[in-house]
C-alpha positions in Angstrom: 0.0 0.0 0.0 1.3 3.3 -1.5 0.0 6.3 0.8 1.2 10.0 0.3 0.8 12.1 3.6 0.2 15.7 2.9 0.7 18.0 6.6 0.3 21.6 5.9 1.3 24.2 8.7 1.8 27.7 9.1 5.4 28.5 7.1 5.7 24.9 5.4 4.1 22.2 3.9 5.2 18.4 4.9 4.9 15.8 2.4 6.1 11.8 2.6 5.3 8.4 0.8 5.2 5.4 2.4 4.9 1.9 1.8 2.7 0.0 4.0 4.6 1.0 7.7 7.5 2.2 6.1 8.6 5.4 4.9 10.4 6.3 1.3 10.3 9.4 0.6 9.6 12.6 2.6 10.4 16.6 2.0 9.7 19.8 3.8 8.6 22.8 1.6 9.2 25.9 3.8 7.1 29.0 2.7 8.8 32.6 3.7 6.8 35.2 5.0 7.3 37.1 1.8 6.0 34.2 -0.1 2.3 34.2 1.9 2.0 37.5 2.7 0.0 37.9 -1.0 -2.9 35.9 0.4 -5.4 37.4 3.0 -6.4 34.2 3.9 -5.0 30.7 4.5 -7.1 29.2 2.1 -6.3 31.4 -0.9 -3.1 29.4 -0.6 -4.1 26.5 -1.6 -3.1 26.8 -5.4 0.6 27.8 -4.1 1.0 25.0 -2.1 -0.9 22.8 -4.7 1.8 23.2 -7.0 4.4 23.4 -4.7 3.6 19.4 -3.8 2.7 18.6 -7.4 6.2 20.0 -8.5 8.3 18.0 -5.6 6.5 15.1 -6.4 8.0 15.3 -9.7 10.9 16.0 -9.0 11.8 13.5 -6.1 10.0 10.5 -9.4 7.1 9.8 -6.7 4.4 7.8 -9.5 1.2 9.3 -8.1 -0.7 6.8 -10.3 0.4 4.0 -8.2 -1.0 5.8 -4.6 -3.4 3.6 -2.6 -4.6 6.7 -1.0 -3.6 10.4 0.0 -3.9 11.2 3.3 -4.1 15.1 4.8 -3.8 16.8 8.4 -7.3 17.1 9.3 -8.7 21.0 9.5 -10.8 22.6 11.6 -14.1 21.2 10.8 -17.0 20.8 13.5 -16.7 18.5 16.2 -16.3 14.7 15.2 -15.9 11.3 17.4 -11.7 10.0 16.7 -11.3 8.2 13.6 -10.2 8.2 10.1 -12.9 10.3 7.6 -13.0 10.5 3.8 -12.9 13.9 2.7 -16.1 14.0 1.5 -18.3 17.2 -0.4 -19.6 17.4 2.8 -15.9 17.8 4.7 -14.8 19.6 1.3 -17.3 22.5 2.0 -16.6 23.3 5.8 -12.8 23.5 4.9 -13.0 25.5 1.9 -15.3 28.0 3.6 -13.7 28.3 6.8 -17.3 28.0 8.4 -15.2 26.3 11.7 -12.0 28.7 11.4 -9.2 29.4 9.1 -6.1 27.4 9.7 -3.6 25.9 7.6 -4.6 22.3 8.5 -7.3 22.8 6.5 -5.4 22.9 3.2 -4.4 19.4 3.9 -8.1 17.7 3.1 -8.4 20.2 0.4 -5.7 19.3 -1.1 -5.2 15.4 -0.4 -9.0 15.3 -2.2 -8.0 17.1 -5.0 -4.9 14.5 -5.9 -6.9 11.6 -4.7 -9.5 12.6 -7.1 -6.8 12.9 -10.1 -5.6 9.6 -9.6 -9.0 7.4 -8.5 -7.8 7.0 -4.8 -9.0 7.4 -1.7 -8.7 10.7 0.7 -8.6 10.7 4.1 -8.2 13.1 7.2 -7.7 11.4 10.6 -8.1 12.9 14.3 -8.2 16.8 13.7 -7.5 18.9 16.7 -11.4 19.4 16.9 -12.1 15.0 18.0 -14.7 15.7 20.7 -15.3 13.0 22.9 -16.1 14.5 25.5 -18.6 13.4 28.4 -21.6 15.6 29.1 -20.0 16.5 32.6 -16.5 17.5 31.5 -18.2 20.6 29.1 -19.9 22.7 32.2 -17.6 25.8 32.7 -19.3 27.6 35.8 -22.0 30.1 33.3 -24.6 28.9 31.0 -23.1 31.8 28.3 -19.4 29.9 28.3 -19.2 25.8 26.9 -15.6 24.3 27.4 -14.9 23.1 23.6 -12.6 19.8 22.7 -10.0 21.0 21.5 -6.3 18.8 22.0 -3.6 17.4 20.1 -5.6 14.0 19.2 -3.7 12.9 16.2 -0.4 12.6 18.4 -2.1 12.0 21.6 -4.0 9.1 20.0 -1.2 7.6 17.8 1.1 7.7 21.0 -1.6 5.8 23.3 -1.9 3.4 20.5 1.8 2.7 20.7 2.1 2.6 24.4 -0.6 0.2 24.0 0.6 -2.0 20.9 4.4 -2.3 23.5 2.4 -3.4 26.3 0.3 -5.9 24.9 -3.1 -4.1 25.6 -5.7 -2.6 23.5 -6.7 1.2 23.6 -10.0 0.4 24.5 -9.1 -1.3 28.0 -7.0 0.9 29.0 -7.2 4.5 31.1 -3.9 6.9 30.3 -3.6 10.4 31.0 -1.7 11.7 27.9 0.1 14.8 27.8 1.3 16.5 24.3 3.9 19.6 25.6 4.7 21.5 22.1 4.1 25.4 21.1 0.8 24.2 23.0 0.1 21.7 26.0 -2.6 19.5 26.2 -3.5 17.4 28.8 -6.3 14.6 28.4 -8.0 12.0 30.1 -8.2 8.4 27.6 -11.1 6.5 29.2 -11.5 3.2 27.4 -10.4 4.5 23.8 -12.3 7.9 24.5 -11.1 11.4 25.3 -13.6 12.4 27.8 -12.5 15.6 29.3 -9.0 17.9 28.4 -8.0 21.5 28.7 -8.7 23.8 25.6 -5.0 23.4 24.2 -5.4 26.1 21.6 -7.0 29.5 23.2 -8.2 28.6 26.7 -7.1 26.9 30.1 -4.4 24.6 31.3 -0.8 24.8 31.8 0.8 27.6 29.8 3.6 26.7 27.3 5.9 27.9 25.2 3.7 30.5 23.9 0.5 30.6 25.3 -0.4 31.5 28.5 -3.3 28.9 30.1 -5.0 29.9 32.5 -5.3 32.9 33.9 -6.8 34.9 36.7 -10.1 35.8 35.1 -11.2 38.7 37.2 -7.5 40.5 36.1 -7.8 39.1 32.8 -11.1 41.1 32.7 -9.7 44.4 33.7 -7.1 44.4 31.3 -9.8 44.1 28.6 -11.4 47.1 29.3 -8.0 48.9 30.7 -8.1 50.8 27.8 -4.4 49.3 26.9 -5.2 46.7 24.6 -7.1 46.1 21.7 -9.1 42.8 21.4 -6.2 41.6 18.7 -4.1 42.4 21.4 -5.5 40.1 24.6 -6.1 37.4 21.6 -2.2 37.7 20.8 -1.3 37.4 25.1 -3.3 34.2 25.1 -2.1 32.7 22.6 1.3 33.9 20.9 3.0 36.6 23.5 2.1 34.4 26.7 4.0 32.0 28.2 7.6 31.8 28.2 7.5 34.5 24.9 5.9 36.7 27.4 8.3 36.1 30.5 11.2 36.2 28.0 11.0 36.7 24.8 11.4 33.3 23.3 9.3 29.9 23.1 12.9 27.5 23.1 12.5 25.7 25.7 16.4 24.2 25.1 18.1 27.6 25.3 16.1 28.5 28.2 17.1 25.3 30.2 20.5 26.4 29.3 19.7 29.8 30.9 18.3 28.3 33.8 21.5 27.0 34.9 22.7 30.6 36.0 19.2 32.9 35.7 17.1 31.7 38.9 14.4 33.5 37.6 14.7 31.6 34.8 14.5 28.2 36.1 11.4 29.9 38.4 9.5 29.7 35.8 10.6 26.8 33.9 9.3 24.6 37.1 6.0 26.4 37.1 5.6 24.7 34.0 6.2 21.6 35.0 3.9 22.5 38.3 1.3 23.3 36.0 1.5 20.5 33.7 1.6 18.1 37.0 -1.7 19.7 38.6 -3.3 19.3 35.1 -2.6 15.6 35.3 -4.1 15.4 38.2 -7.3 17.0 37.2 -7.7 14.3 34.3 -6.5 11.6 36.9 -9.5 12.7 38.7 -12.1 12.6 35.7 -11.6 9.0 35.6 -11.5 8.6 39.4 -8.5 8.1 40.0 -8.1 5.1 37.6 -5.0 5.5 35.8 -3.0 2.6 34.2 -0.2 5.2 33.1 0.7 8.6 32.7 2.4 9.4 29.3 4.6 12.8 27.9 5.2 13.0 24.4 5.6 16.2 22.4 9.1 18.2 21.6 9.2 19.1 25.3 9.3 15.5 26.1 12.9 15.5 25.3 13.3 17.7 28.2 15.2 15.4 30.9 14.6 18.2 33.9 11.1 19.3 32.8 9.8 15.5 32.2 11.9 14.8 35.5 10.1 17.6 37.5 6.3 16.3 36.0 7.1 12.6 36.8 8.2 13.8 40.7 4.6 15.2 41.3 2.5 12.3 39.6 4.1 9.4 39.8 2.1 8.6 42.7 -0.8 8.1 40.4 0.3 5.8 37.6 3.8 5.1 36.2 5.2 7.9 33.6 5.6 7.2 30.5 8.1 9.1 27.7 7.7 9.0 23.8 9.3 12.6 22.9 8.5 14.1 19.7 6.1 13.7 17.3 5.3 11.9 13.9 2.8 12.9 12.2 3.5 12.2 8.7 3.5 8.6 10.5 0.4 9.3 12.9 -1.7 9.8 9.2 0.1 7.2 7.8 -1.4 4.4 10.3 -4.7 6.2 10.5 -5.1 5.7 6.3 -3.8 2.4 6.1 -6.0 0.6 9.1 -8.9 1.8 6.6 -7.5 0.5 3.4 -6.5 -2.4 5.0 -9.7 -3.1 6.1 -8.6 -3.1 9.8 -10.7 -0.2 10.6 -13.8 1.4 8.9 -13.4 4.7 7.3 -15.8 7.3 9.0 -17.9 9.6 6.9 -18.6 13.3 7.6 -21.4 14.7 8.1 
């Protein structure tokens, strides 16, 4: 089985091949600022980046004619159970139009459509940030005017339970994890029986702050800055989520040259294990929604590789379940297994509606 991956983000466009399990070919197109700033919105990009793939393709003697199925990041569309979906007209529609929000993800279903439909194969997305699982329970905020929304890192949160799973001889549907993704974002979610039932908003909301966003925050402050006068809405949008967090402490969301800094700037390490505090109590909280059974805890994510900051997590909730690391993230690889359970027949493919 011949499956192309197509992962679009923000300044570059991923693309691999692979061959049943394993890969052959992959290739990062990077986009410069100069490049996209012609395009008012993400999706006017789309014949850019179409070619873009079509030309590297060529180039790198990939015989689209022989793919089994193309398989693209899954977009913001509305809120779906986990699974792999064909890109339907349905999907098609709610990506082009941004109904469900502009983001570069959706130029992955777009596009893995459009080549699937030039050479007779199969298009698929597979867990989009927006699976919602949740239980009933887990969406109550505190005001009827304010619904917590499910949205996490469920294609690496998923594909890394699976393999925790697949190396301990059990099936994702048995078991209870608590899985944390630390990246640019931090998500923290409780995997009840193969479901995500509860999780902090990862993308604009609560939980731990990161890198670059800044979690939760004091709400009745939060509130008088809005209407301080200083800011513009734009403004408290961008200290949420793109000037918080360790940009807005200092200036910069690497985590690697800040550890290095931490070793002679206390302040620096202050904060450092406040993030790990944070992340820790956030475990806890997902440790509860399953009352308190957990069969493991597991990190994954670029901060992952962080021996102190995974070391400093591990110290506050290993009481709870054994901790678990699998740093990084594969994505191209994470779509690749999520296409080929389907065309396999392992799996049925899930159709949007």
């Amino acid at each position: 089985m011949k499956i192309l991956i197509v992962n679009p983000g923000s300044t570059s466009t991923k693309i691999g091949l692979f061959e049943d399990e394993t890969p052959i070919f992959e290739k990062v197109l990077r986009h410069t600022m100069d490049e996209l700033a012609g395009y008012e919105k993400i999706g006017d990009q789309y014949d850019f980046r179409m070619e873009l793939i079509m030309d590297a393709l060529e180039e790198s003697g990939v015989a689209v004619n022989e793919l089994s199925a193309v398989c693209g990041m899954g977009g913001l569309v509305k809120p779906i159970a986990s699974g792999t979906y064909y890109v339907n007209d349905a999907m098609k529609e709610d990506l082009a139009s941004g109904n469900f929000g502009d983001h570069a993800s959706n130029l992955g279903g777009l596009i893995a459509r459009a080549i699937g439909d030039k050479v007779g194969a199969p298009a698929f997305i597979v867990d989009p940030v927006v699976v919602d699982e949740f239980i009933p329970i887990s969406r109550i905020t505190g005001h009827p005017a304010l619904t917590k929304r499910s949205i996490f890192h469920a294609l690496n949160q998923k594909a890394t339970a699976r393999k925790y799973c697949k190396e301990h001889g059990k099936s994702y549907d048995e078991v209870n994890l608590v899985v944390v993704h630390m990246g640019g974002g931090i998500s923290v979610t409780a995997h009840e029986k193969g479901r995500a039932i509860d999780s902090n908003n990862a993308l604009d909301g609560d939980g731990p702050f990161t890198p670059e966003r800044s979690g939760t925050l004091p709400v009745g402050d939060l509130a008088a800055l809005c209407f301080s006068g200083k800011y513009t809405h734009a403004d408290i949008k961008a200290l949420i989520k793109g000037k918080g967090g360790m940009v807005g402490y200092f200036g910069t969301n690497s985590i690697m040259d800040l550890e290095e800094r931490a070793k002679t700037e206390p302040e620096v390490k202050l904060v450092i294990d406040a993030l790990a505090l944070q992340v820790g109590k956030e475990i806890a909280q997902q440790a509860v929604a399953m009352c308190g059974k957990v069969d493991a805890i597991i990190l994954t994510g670029g901060i992952a590789y962080s021996d102190y900051i995974t070391g400093e997590i591990a110290k506050r909730v290993e009481f709870i379940a054994p901790v678990k690391r699998y740093p990084g993230e594969d994505e191209l690889a994470a779509l690749n297994m999520g296409a080929l359970r389907v065309v396999r027949g392992e799996e049925k493919g899930k159709e949007y509606k």
